[in-house]
C-alpha positions in Angstrom: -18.1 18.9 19.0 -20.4 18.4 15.9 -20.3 14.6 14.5 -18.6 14.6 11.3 -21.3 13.3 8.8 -19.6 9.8 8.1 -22.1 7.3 6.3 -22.3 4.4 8.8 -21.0 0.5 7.2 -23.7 -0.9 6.2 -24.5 -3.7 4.4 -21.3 -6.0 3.1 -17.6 -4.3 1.9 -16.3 -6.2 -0.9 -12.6 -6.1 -1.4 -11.0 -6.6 -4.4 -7.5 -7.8 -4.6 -5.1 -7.5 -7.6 -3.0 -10.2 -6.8 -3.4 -13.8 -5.3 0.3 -14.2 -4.4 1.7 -14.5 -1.2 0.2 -11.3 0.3 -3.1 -11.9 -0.8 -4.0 -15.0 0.5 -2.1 -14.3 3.9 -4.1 -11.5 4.0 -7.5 -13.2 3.5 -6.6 -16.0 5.3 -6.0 -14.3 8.1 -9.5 -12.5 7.8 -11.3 -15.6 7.6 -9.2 -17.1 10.2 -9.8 -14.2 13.1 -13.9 -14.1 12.3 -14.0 -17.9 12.8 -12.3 -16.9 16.3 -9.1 -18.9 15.1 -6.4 -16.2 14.9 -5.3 -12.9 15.9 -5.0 -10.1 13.3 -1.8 -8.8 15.6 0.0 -5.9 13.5 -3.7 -4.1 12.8 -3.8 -0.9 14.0 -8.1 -0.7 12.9 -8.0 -4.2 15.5 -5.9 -3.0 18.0 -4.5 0.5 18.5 -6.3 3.0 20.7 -6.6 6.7 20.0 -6.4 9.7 23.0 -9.7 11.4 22.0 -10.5 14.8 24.2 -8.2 16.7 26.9 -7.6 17.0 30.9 -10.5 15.1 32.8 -12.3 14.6 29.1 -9.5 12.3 28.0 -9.9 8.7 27.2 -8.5 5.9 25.0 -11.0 4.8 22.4 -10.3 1.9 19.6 -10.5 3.0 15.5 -14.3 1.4 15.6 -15.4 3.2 18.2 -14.4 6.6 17.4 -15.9 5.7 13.9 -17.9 3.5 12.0 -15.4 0.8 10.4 -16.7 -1.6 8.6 -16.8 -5.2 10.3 -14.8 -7.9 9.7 -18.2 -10.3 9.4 -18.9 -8.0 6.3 -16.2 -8.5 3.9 -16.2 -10.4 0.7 -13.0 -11.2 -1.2 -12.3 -11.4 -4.7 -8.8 -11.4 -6.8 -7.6 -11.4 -10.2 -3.7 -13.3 -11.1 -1.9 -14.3 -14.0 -2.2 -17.4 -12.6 -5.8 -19.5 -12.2 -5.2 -21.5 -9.4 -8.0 -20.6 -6.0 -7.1 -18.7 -2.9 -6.5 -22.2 -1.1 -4.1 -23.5 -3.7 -2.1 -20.2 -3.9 -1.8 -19.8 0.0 -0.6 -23.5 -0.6 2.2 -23.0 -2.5 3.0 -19.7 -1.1 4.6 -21.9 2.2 4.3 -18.2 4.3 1.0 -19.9 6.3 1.5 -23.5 7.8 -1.3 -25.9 6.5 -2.9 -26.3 9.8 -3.4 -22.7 10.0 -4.9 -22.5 6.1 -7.6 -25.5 6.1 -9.8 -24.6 8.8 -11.2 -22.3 6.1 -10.3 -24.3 2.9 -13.9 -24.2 1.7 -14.4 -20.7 1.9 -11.2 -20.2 0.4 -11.2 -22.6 -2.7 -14.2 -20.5 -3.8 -12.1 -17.3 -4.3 -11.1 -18.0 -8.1 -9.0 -15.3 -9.6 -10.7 -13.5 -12.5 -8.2 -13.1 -15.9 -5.6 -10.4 -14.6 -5.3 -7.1 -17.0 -1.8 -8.4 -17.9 0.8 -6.9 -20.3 4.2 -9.6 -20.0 5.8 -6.5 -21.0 5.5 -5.0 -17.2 6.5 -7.9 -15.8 8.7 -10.2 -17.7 9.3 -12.8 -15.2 5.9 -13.8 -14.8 4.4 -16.4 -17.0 0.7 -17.0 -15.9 -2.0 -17.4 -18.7 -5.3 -16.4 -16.8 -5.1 -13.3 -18.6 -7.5 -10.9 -20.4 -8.0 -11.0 -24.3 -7.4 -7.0 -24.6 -6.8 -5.1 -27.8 -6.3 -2.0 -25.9 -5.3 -0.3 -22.8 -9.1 0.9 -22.9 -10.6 -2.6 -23.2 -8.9 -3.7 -20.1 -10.3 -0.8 -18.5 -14.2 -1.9 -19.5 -13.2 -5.4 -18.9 -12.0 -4.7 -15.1 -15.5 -2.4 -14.9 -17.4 -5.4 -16.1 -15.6 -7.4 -13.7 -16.2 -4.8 -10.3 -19.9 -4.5 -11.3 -20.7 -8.3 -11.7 -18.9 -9.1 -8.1 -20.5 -6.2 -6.4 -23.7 -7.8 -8.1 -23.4 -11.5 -7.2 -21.8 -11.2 -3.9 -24.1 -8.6 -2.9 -21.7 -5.7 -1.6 -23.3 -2.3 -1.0 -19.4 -1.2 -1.3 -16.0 -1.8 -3.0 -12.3 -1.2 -2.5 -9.8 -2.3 -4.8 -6.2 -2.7 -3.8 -3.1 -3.7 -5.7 -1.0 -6.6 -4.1 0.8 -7.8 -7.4 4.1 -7.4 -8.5 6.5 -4.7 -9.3 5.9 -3.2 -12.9 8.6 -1.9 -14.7 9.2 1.7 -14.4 7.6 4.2 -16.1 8.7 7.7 -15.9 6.2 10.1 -15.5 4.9 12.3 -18.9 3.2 15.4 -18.6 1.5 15.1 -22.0 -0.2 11.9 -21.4 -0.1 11.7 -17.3 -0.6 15.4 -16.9 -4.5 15.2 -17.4 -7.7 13.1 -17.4 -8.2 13.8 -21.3 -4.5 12.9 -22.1 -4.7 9.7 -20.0 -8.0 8.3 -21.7 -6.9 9.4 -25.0 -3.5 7.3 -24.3 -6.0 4.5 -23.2 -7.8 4.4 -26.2 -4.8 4.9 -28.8 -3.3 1.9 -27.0 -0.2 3.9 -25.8 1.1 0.5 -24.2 4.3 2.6 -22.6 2.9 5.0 -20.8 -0.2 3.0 -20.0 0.9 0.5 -17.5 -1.9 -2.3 -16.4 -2.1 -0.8 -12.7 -3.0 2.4 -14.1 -5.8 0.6 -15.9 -7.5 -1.1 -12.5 -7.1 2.1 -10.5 -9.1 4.0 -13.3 -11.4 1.3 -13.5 -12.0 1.2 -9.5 -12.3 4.7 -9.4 -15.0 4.8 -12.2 -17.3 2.3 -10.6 -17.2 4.1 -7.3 -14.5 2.5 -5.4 -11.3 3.8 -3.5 -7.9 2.6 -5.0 -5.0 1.3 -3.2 -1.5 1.2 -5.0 0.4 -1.6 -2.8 3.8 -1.5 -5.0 5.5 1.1 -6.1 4.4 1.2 -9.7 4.1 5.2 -11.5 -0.4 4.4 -10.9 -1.8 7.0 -9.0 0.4 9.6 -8.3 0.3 11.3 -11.7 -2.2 14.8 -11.8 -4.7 12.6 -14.3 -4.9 10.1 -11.7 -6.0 12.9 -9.3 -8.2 14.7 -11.5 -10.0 11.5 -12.0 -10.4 11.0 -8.2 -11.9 14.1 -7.7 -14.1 13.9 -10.6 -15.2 10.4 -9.0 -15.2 11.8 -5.4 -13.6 8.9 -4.7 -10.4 8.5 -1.7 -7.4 6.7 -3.6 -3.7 5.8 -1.7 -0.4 5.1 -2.5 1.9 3.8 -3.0 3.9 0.4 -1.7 3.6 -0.9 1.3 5.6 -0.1 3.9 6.2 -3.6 5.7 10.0 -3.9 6.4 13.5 -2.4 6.1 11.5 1.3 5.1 9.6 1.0 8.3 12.7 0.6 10.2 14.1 3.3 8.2 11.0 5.9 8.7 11.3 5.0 12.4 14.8 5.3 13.1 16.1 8.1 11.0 14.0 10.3 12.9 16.4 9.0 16.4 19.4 10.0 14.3 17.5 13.6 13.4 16.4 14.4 16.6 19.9 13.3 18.3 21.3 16.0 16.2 24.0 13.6 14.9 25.5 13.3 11.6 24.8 10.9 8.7 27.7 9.7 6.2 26.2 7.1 4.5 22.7 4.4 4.8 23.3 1.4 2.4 20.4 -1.2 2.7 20.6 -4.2 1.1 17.6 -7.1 1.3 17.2 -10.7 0.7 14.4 -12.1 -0.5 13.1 -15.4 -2.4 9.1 -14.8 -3.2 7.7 -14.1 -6.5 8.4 -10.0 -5.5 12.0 -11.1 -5.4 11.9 -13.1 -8.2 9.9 -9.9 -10.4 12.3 -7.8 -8.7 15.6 -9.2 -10.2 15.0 -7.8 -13.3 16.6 -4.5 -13.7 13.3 -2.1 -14.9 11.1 -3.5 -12.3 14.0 -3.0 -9.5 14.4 0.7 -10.9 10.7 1.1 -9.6 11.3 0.0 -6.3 14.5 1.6 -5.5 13.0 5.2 -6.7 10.4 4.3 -4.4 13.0 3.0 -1.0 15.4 5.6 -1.6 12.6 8.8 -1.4 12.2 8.1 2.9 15.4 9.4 3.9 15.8 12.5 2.0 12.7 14.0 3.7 13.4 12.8 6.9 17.5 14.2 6.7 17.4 17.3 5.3 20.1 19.4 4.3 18.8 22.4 3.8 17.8 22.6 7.5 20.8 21.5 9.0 23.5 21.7 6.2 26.0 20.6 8.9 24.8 17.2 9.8 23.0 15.9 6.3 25.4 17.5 3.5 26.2 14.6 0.6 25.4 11.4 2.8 25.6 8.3 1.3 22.2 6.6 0.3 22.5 2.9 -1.8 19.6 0.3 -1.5 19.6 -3.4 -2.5 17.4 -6.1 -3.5 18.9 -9.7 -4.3 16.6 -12.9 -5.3 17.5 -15.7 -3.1 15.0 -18.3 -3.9 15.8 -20.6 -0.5 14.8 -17.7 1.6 11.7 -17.8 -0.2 8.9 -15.2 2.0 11.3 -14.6 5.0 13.5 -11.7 3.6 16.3 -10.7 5.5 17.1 -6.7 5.5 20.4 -5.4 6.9 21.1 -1.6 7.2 24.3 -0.2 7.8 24.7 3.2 9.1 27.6 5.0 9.0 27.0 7.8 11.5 29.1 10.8 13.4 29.0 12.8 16.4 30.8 15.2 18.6 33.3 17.0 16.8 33.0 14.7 13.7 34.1 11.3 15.4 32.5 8.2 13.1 30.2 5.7 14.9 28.4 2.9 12.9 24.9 1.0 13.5 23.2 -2.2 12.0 20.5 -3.5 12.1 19.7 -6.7 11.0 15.7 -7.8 10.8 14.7 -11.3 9.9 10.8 -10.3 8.8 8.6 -12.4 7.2 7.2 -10.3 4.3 3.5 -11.2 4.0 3.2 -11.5 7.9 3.9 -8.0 8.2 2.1 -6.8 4.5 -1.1 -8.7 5.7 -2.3 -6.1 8.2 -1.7 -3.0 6.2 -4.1 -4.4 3.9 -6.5 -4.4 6.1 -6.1 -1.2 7.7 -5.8 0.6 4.1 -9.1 -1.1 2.9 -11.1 -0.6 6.2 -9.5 3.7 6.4 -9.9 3.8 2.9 -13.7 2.6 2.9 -14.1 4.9 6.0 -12.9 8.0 4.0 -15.4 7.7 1.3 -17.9 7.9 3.5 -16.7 10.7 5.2 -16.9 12.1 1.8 -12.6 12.5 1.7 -11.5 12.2 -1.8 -8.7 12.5 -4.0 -5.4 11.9 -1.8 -5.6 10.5 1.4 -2.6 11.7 3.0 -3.4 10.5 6.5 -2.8 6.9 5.4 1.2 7.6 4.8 2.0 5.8 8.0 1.3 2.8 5.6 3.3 3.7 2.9 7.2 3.6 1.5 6.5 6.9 -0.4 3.5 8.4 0.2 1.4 10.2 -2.4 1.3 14.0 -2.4 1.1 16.9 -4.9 5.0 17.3 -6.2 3.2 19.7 -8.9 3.0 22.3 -6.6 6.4 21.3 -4.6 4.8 19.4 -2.1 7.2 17.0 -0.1 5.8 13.6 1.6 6.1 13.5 4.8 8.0 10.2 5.7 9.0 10.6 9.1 7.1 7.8 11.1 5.8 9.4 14.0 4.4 12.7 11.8 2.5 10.1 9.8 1.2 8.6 13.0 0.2 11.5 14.1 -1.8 12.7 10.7 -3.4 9.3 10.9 -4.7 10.1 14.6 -5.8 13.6 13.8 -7.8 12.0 10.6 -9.9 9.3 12.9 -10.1 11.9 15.7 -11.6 14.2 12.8 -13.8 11.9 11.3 -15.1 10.7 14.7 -16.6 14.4 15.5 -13.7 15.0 18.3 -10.8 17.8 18.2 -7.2 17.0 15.4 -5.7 18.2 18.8 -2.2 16.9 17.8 0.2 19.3 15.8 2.9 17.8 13.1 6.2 19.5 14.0 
């Protein structure tokens, strides 16, 4: 089959985190950590998973990077912008997810990532109190200021590409508009009239990343890129963009295992989830408007996976109720129960929990990765606008509501769109169909 034309990875891939919290640094730490040969990036499907590529006696197994050029680990260049000034090194510090001994073998290299002044409105975020923050008069300077800022790292660190990904907190919720978020013109004339309440700070780094030529990853579940001016801006840019929040914990249990209740034909009565958690997420996360955006965003995976219109029967009026509490002594190890009120031959009740004991960052870490690497791949495949292949990583996963269009949330259908994307890109057959 005839090689996709995907621009090969040359040259050095800088990534550009908002955020240098908790994920962040376990994230870059644990880049630095594997190239020095010190660590395993376990949990990284680009590292790890292998891909049937071909048919019958063509058949084989082939790793991500060698169906298609992904950029190399030896490549990347980190940057960050927080609220709060204090280097990679210090911030991995206090963040107490990474033991010492597994953070100062690359101190050096990580004392020089200083966080640039975050685009910050305490509006967004009320809980947070950093003062490393951007001068702004308007919604528009921050946009120019985060421009300056991409074009000056590309510059000094000598990056022939970009990919900015969002890794800070919650922002409160913002409902989406039509007559500002409806179109590109709306959403820069907002920008420039300073609408501060439909303009959240996300939406300002995404348009900024877009405009100097990088792809855009939304890691929480803040209203940034799915809104039409968002899109219309991508494809103006020709540039991929993702979202949104990462889907590290309870939702991945939940996009795995409502498919076993689904496909088992039984009944659901009710799914309450409930989470403990004591990081700075939890702590942004206790206040009401920022909890409103998350639970929009946890609450969206069951309904397409359980549907009622297909079998009105088994998925009629169940129960759905998700939780967050701050619990400071729990600190990055949240704690998810699920309980799952379920029913099967002639109607008889039957329960299941689950209980995971995950360690946020440990699992958010390599979805990072994997978005920035696929994301970075895409644009040189020339994929733009949408990526919808990279769902898999994802609590609700952009798509086009305008038109109707339902995510697809099911775990093992967004497995298989990310296979058939790689396959694609790599010049071989999307051989797998999504049922």
């Amino acid at each position: 089959m005839e090689q996709q034309k995907v621009k090969p990875a040359d040259g050095k891939l800088g990534i550009m985190v908002v955020g240098c919290g908790a994920v962040s640094t376990t994230f870059i730490t644990g880049v630095l950590m594997t190239r020095k040969g010190l660590a395993k990036p376990v949990g990284s499907m680009t590292q790890y998973d292998k891909i049937r590529v071909g048919r019958g006696a063509d058949k084989k197994y082939m790793s991500y990077g060698d169906i298609v050029p992904l950029a190399k680990l030896d490549d990347i260049e980190f940057a960050t912008w927080d609220v709060y000034p204090q280097n990679a090194y210090q911030a991995a510090m206090y963040a107490e997810v990474l033991k010492e001994k597994d953070i100062n073998p690359v101190r050096d290299e990580l004392e020089k990532i200083v966080p640039m002044k975050a685009a910050f409105d305490k509006n967004y975020a009320k809980r947070l109190d950093g003062d490393n923050v951007k001068d702004c008069k308007t919604r528009w300077e921050m946009v120019e200021a985060l421009r300056e800022d991409i074009r000056k790292f590309k510059a000094e660190k000598n990056c022939a590409r970009i990919v900015v990904i969002w890794a800070a907190s919650t922002e409160i919720y913002v409902p989406v508009d039509e007559n500002v978020h409806g179109t590109l013109a709306a959403l820069e004339k907002a920008m420039k009239d300073d609408d501060r309440e439909h303009i959240a700070p996300s939406m300002c780094y995404a348009y900024a990343a877009l405009s100097e030529g990088a792809p855009f990853i939304m890691g929480a579940p803040n209203t940034t890129v799915d809104i039409p001016a968002m899109w219309e801006l991508a494809e103006k840019t020709k540039m991929p963009i993702a979202g949104k929040d990462f889907k590290t914990g309870q939702t991945l249990v939940k996009s795995g295992f409502a498919p076993i209740i689904g496909t088992r034909c039984l009944g659901l009565s009710g799914w309450f989830s409930t989470n403990i958690l004591g990081n700075r997420d939890g702590l942004v996360l206790d206040e009401p408007a920022n909890f409103r955006t998350k639970e929009v965003s946890k609450l969206s995976t069951l309904e397409t996976i359980l549907k009622a219109d297909v079998q009105p029967d088994l998925y009629t009026d169940y129960y759905h109720k998700v939780r967050i509490n701050y619990y400071p002594p729990r600190n990055d190890n949240k704690e998810g129960w699920d309980n799952i009120d379920i029913f099967g031959w002639m109607g008889y009740p039957m329960q299941i929990k689950i209980n995971f004991l995950c360690r946020d960052s440990i699992l958010a870490a390599p979805l990072l990765l994997d978005l920035c690497l696929l994301s970075d791949l895409a644009a040189r495949a020339g994929r733009y606008g949408i990526q919808r292949f990279l769902s898999f990583y994802l609590k609700s996963p952009m798509h086009d509501y305008t038109v109707g269009e339902e995510a697809v949330n099911n775990l093992y259908q967004q497995y298989t769109m990310l296979k058939n994307a790689i396959r694609e890109m790599g010049g071989y057959e999307a051989d797998e169909e999504i049922d």
